[in-house]
SEMITOR-473941 format. One record per atom (N, C-alpha, C, O): atom name; x, y negated, z; residue number from 1. Coordinates in pm, whole numbers, m for minus. Atoms other than C-alpha are relative to their C-alpha. Layout:
N
<node "CA" <X Y Z> NUM>
...
***
This chain:
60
<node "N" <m104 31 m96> 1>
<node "CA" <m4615 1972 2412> 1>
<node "C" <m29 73 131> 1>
<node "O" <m144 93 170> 1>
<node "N" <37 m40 m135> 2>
<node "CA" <m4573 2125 2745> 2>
<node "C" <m24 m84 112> 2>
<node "O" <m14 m205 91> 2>
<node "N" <24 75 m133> 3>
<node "CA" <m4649 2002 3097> 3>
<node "C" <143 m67 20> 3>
<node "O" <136 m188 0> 3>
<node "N" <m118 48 6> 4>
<node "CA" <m4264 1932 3145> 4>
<node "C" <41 m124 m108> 4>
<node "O" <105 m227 m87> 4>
<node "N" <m63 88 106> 5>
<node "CA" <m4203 1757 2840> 5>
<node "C" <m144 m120 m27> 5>
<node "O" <m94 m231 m44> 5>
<node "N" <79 73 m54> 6>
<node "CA" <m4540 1558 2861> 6>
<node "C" <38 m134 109> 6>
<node "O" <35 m255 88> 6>
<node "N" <m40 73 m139> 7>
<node "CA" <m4421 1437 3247> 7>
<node "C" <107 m74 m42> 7>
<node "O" <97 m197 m45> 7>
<node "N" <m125 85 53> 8>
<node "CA" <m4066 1344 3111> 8>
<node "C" <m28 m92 m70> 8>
<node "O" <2 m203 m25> 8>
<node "N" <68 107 98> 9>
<node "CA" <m4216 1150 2831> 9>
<node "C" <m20 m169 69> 9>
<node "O" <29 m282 64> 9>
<node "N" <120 136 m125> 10>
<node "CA" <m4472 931 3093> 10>
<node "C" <97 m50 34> 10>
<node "O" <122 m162 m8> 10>
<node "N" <m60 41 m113> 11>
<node "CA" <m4203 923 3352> 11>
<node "C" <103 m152 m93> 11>
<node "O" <118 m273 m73> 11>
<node "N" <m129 105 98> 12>
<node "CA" <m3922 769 3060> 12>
<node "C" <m83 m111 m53> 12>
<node "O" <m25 m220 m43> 12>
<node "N" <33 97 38> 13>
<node "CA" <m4191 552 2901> 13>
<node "C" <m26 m136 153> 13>
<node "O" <7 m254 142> 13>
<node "N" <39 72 m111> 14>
<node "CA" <m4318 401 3289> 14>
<node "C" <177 m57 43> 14>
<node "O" <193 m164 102> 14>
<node "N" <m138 43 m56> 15>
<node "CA" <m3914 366 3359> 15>
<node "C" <59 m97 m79> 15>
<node "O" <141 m168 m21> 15>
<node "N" <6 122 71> 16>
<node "CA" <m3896 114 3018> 16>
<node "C" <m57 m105 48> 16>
<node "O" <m1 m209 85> 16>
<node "N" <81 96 m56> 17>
<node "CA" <m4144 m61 3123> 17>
<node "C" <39 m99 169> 17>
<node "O" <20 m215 207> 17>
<node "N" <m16 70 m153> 18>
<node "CA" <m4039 m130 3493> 18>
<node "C" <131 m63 m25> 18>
<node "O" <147 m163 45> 18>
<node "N" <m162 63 42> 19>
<node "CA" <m3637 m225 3338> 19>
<node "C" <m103 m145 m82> 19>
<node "O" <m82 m255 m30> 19>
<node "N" <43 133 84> 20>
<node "CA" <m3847 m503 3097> 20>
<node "C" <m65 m47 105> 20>
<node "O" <m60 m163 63> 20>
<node "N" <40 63 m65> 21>
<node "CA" <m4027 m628 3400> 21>
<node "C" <80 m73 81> 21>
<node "O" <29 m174 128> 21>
<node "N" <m102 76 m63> 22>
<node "CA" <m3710 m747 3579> 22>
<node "C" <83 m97 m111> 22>
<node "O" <196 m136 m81> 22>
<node "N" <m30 103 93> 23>
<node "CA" <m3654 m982 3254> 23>
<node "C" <m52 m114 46> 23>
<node "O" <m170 m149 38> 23>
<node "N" <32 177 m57> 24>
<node "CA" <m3637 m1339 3412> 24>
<node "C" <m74 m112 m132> 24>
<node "O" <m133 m213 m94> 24>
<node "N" <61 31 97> 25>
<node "CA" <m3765 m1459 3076> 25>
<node "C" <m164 15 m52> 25>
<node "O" <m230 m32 m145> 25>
<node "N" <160 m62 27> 26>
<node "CA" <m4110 m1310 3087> 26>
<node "C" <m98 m129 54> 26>
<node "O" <m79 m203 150> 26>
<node "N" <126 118 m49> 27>
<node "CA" <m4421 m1557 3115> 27>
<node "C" <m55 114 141> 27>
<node "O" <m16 224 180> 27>
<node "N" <49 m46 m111> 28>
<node "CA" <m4624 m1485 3409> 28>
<node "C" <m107 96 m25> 28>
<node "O" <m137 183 57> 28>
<node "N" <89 m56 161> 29>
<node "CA" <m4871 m1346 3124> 29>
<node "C" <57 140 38> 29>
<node "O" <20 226 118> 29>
<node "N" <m27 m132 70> 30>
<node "CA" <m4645 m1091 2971> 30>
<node "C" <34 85 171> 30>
<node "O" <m8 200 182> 30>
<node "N" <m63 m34 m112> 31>
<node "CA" <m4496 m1015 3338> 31>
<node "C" <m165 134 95> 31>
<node "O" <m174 248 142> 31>
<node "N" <139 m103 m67> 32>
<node "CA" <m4883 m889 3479> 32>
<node "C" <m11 132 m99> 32>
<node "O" <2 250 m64> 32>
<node "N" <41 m59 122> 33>
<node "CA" <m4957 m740 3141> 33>
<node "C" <69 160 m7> 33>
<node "O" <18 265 m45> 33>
<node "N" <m69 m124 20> 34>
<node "CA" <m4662 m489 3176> 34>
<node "C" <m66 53 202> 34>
<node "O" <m118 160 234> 34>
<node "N" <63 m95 m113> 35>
<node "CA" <m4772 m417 3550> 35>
<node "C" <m63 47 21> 35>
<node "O" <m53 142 99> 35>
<node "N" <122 m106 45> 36>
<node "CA" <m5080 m306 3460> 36>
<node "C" <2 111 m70> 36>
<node "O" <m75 204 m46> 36>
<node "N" <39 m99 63> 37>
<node "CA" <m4989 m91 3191> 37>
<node "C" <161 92 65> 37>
<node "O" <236 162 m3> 37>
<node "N" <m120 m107 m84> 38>
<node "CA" <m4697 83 3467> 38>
<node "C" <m146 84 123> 38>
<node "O" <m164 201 159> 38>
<node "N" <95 m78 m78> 39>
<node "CA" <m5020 101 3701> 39>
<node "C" <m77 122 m72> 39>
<node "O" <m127 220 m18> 39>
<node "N" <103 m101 122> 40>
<node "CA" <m5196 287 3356> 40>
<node "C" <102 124 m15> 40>
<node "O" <39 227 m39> 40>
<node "N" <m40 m58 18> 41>
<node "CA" <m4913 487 3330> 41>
<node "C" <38 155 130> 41>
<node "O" <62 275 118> 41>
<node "N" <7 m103 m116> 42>
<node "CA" <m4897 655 3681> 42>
<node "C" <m141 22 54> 42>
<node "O" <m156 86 158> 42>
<node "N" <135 m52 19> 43>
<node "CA" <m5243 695 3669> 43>
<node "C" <9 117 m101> 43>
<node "O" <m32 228 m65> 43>
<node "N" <m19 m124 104> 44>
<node "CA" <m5165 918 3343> 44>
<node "C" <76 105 43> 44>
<node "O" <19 214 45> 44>
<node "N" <m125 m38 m114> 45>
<node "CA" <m4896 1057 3520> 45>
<node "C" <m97 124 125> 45>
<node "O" <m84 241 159> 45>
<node "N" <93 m76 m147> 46>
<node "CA" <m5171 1153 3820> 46>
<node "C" <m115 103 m77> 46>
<node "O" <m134 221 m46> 46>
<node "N" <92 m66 125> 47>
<node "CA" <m5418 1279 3555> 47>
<node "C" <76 149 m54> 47>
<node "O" <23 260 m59> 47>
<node "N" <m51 m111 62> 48>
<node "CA" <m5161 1505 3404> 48>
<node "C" <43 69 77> 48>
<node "O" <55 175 16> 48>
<node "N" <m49 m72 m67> 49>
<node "CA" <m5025 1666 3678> 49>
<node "C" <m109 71 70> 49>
<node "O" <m85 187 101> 49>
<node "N" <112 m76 m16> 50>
<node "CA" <m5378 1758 3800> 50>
<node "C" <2 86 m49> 50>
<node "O" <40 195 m8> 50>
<node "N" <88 m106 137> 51>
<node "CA" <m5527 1909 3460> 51>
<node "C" <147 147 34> 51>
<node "O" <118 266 46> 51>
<node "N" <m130 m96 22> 52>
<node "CA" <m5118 2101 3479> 52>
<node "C" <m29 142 122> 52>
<node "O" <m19 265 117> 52>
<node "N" <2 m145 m143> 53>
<node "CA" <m5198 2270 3864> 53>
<node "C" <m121 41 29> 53>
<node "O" <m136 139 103> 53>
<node "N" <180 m54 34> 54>
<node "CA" <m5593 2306 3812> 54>
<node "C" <16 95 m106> 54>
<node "O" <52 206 m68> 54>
<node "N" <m59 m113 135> 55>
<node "CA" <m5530 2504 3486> 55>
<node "C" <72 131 96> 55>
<node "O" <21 242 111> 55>
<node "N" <m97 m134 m115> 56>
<node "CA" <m5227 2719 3756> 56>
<node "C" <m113 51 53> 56>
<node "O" <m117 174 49> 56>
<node "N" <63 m89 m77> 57>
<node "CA" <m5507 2800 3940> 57>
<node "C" <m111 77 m32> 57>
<node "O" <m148 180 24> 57>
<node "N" <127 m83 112> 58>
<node "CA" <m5793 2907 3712> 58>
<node "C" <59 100 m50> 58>
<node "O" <m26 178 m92> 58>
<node "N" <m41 m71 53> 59>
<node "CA" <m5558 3125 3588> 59>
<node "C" <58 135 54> 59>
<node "O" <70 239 m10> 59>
<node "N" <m18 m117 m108> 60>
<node "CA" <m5444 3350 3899> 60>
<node "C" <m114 72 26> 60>
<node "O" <m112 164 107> 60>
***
């Protein structure tokens, strides 16, 4: 996969996740559970966009 299609991926899976967190139905449980794994996801997110412009520059 490329860097683009990678980012889109993250970005669309972290943008599920934050629509199911505004479900008034969620325990207080499942409700953390997904905020953590939105914090895991823009962490991946921060990770990948590194390795993407470190790589750009090793390469000039």
């Amino acid at each position: 996969m490329e860097y683009k299609e990678v980012r889109d991926f993250l970005e669309e899976m972290k943008q599920n996740l934050e629509n199911k967190v505004q479900d008034k139905n969620l325990s207080p449980e499942e409700r953390e559970e997904i905020k953590k794994s939105i914090v895991n996801y823009d962490y991946i997110i921060e990770l990948t966009d590194m390795n993407h412009y470190e790589r750009g520059s090793i390469n000039q």
